[in-house]
N, C-alpha and C positions, 0 to 999 in steps of 0.2 A: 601359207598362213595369211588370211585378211584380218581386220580391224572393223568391229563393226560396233558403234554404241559404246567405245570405247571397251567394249569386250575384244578380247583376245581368240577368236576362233583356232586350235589345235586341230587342222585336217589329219585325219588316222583311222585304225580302225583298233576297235576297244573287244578285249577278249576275258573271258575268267580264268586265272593261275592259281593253284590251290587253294580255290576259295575266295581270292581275289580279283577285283576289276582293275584289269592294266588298259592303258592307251597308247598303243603303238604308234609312233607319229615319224617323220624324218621334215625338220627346219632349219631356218639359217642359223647362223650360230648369231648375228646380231640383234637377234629376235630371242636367242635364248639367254644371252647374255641381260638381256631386258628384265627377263622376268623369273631368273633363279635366286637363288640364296643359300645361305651355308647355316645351318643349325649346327654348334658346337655342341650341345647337349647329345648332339646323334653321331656329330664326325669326329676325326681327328683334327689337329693341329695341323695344317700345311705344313709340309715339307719343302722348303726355299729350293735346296739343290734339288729337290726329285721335280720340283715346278721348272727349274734353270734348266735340266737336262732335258726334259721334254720341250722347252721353248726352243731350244738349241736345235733338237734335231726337225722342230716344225718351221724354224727360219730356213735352214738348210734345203729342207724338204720345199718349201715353198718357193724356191728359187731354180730348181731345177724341175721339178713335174707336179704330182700327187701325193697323198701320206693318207692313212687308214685308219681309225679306231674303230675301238670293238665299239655297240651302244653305251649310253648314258644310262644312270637310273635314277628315276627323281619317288618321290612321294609331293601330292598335290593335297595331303590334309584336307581330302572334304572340297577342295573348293572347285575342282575341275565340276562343269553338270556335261554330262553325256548327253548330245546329239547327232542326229542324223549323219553327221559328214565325220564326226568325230569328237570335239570338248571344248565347252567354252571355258575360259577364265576370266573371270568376272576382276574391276578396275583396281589396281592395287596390291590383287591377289601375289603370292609366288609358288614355284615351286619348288622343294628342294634335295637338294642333291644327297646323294644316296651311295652313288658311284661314280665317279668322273672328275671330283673337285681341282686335281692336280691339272688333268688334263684342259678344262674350265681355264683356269688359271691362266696354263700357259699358254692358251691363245691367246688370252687377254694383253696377256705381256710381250707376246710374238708381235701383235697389232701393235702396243703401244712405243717397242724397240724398233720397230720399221719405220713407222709417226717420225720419232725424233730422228731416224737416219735419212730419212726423206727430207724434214728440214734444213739437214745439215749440206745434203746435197744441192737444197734449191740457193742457200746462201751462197755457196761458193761456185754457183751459176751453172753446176751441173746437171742440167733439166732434162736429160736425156733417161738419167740413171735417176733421179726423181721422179720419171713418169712410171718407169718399170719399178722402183716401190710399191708405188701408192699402185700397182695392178698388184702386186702383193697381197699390198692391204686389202684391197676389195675380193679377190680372193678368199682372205681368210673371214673374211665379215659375213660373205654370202656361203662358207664351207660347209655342207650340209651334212647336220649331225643329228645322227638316229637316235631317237629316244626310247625310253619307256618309263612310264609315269604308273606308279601305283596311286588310285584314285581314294582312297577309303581305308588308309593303312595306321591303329593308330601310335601315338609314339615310342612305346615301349616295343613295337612290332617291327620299326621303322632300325631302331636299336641292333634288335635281332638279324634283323636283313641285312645292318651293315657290316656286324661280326659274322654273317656267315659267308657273305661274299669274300671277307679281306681275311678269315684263314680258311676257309676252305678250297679257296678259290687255288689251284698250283699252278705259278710259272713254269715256260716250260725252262727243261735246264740249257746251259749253255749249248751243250752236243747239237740238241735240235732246234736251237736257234741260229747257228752256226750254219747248218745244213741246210735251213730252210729261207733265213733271212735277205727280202730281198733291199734291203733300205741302208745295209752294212755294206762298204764297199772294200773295207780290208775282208770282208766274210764271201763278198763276190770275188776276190782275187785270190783266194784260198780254194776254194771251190775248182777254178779254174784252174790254180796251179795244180792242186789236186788230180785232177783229174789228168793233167800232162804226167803224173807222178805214178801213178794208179800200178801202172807195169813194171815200175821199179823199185817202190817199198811199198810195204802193206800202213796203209791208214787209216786210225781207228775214224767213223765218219758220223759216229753218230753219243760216244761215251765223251763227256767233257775231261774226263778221267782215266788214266788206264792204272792197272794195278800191275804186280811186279813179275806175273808170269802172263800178263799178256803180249801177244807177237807183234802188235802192231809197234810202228819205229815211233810214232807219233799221233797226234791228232788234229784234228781240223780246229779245233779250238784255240792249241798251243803253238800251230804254225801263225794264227792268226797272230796271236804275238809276237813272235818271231819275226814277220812282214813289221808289225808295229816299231820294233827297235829297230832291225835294218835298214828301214826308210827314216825314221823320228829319231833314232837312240833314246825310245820308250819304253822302259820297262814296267812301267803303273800299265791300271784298266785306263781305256782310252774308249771314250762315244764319240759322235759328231765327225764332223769330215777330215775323212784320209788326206795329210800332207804329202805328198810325192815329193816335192820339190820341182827344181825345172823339167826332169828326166821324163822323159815321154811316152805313152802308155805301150809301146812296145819293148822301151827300154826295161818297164816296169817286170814284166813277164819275164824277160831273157834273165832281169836280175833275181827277181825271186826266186826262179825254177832253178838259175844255177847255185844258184846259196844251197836248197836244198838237197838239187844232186853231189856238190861235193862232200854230202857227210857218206854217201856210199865210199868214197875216196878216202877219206880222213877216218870212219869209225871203222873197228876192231869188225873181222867178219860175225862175231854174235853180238851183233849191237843192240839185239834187242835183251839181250840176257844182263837183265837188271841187277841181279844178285853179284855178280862178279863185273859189271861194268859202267858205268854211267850216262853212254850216250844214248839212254834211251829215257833218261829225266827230262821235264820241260825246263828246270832253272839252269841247264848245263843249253840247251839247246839254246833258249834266250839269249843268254852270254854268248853265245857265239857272236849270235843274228847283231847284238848292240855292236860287238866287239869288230865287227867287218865296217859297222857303222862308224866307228871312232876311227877306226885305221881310211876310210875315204874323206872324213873330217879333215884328221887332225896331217897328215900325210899331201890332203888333195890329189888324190888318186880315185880314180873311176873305179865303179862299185865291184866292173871286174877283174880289174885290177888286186884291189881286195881280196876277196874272193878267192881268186889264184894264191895269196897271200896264206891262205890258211892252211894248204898243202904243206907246211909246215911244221903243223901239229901231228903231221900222221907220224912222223917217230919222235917228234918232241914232246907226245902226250901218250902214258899208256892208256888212257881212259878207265883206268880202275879205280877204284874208289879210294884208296890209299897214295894216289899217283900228290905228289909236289904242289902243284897246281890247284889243288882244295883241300888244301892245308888251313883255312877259316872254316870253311865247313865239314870238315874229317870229324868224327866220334868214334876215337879207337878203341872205345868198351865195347861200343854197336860193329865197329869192321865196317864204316860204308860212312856216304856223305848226308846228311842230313838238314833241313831247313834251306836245302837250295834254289825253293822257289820266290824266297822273301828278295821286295826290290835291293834290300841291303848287298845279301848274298851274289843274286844275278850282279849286279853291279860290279862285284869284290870279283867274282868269276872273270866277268867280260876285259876287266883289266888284266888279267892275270893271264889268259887269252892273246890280250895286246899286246903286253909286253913279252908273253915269249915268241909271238910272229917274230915283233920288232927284233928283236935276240938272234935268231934261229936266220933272220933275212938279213942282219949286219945289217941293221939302219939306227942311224945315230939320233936318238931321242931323249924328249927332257923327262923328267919324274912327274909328269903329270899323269 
């Protein structure tokens, strides 16, 4: 993009879409941030947290490689004029967004939360880690974001385009973002374990969901959580970057893949027989994965340690749905556990998990 006469040159090439003239361009983002705007008449209200969570995962992002969005979509109301190379916008002019507001945003705010951490760095004379900000910042100022600008759209049209992008438009579901995500790193350690796992349970790889005659033991989804509370003792949704702690990326793999092999060990041989059993729930699985978590907490005991710890359960749990142990979540009208996925529940589980290891192993603990 040059500046010329105080016009705005948009190099691109300009095409018709049902009826309409688009300008396909790709520019800086400091150059776009220049000259967009937000028509409330046409958009929504920002979203704080949905702007937060994007900003989060583009500071992250920007400190270890690359990050991708799909295009932008603006309408230019008439003012873009088509030329040769591509569109001028005349001095003043904007364009506005359509689609991308959030995403807008959160660079804005990614720039502006680097800014102030880079100052904070130069104050306390750390200028080594101040220089690699401010490559950040200039990073994200020149991050080139592909556009497309409807030239000639008028505002009740601009309306329509934005209701039809934001419901028609389907995320995909968790399964195949699970599957395919490469920006997730408890989703790349899932995958991986997975994959060491493949020849020993069947894993659903692609349903965010299994229902109660399906054979799979679990899914890639629900293992991910499962990693999440084993390493965190988090049972909420969890964005942004994987905590490990100190433990070391080989220690990470030997820990998870064994977490998961000992449910061959500990579940009933039809573990997948949902009807008569419960090890094939995610909020019974979850509870575990926290519950190995608190026992290398509160204990200080190695994760395999733990782990070993659970062998335990294989005759101090029937895993049936009536079994002592989910006695908060038992519905004796229904005959089964019910509501075991809510954080309340997992939580009430993974204690009850703890305390009968602790029981079962003769280790003297408090009532926490």
């Amino acid at each position: 993009m040059t500046y010329q006469e105080m016009k705005v040159t948009i190099a691109g090439n300009s095409l018709t879409q049902f009826g309409k003239r688009i300008l396909i361009s790709q520019i800086q983002f400091s150059t776009l941030e220049a000259i967009f705007e937000v028509d409330e008449a046409v958009q929504r209200k920002l979203d704080l947290n949905r702007r937060t969570e994007i900003r989060e995962f583009i500071i992250d992002s920007v400190s270890e490689g690359d990050f991708y969005f799909s295009p932008f979509i603006f309408s230019s109301r008439g003012a873009i004029q088509e030329v040769p190379v591509g569109g001028e916008l005349p001095p003043g002019s904007k364009i506005y967004i359509l689609d991308g507001q959030h995403r807008t945003y959160a660079l804005i705010s990614a720039i502006s939360h680097l800014r102030a951490r880079k100052e904070t760095e130069e104050e306390i004379g750390n200028f080594p880690e101040a220089a690699k900000l401010q490559n950040q910042i200039d990073k994200l100022k020149t991050y080139p974001v592909t556009i497309q600008i409807y030239l000639n759209l008028e505002t009740h049209e601009e309306r329509q385009l934005f209701n039809d992008i934001n419901t028609k438009r389907k995320e995909p579901h968790n399964g195949l973002v699970m599957k395919y995500d490469q920006r997730d790193e408890y989703a790349e350690l899932t995958r991986n374990i997975a994959r060491i796992l493949e020849s020993k349970m069947e894993i659903e790889t692609t349903l965010s969901r299994i229902t109660v005659s399906c054979t799979a033991l679990t899914t890639l989804t629900i293992m991910r959580r499962c990693l999440i509370a084993l390493f965190e003792g988090n049972v909420t949704a969890k964005t942004g970057k994987a905590n490990y702690g100190e433990i070391t990326k080989t220690e990470i793999i030997n820990t998870a893949t064994a977490f998961f092999e000992s449910w061959l060990e500990i579940f009933p041989k039809k573990m997948t027989d949902r009807t008569t059993f419960t090890s094939g729930y995610s909020g019974i699985q979850i509870a575990l994965a926290q519950a190995i978590h608190q026992l290398h907490k509160h204990h200080e005991i190695p994760y395999e340690e733990a782990i070993n710890h659970m062998l335990h359960l294989k005759k101090a749990c029937t895993w049936k749905h009536d079994d002592a142990l989910y006695s908060h979540i038992y519905d004796p009208l229904k005959k089964r556990v019910k509501n075991h996925s809510t954080t309340n529940a997992i939580q009430k589980t993974a204690l009850a998990f703890k305390r009968k290891i602790e029981q079962e192993g003769g280790w003297l603990h408090d009532s926490k």
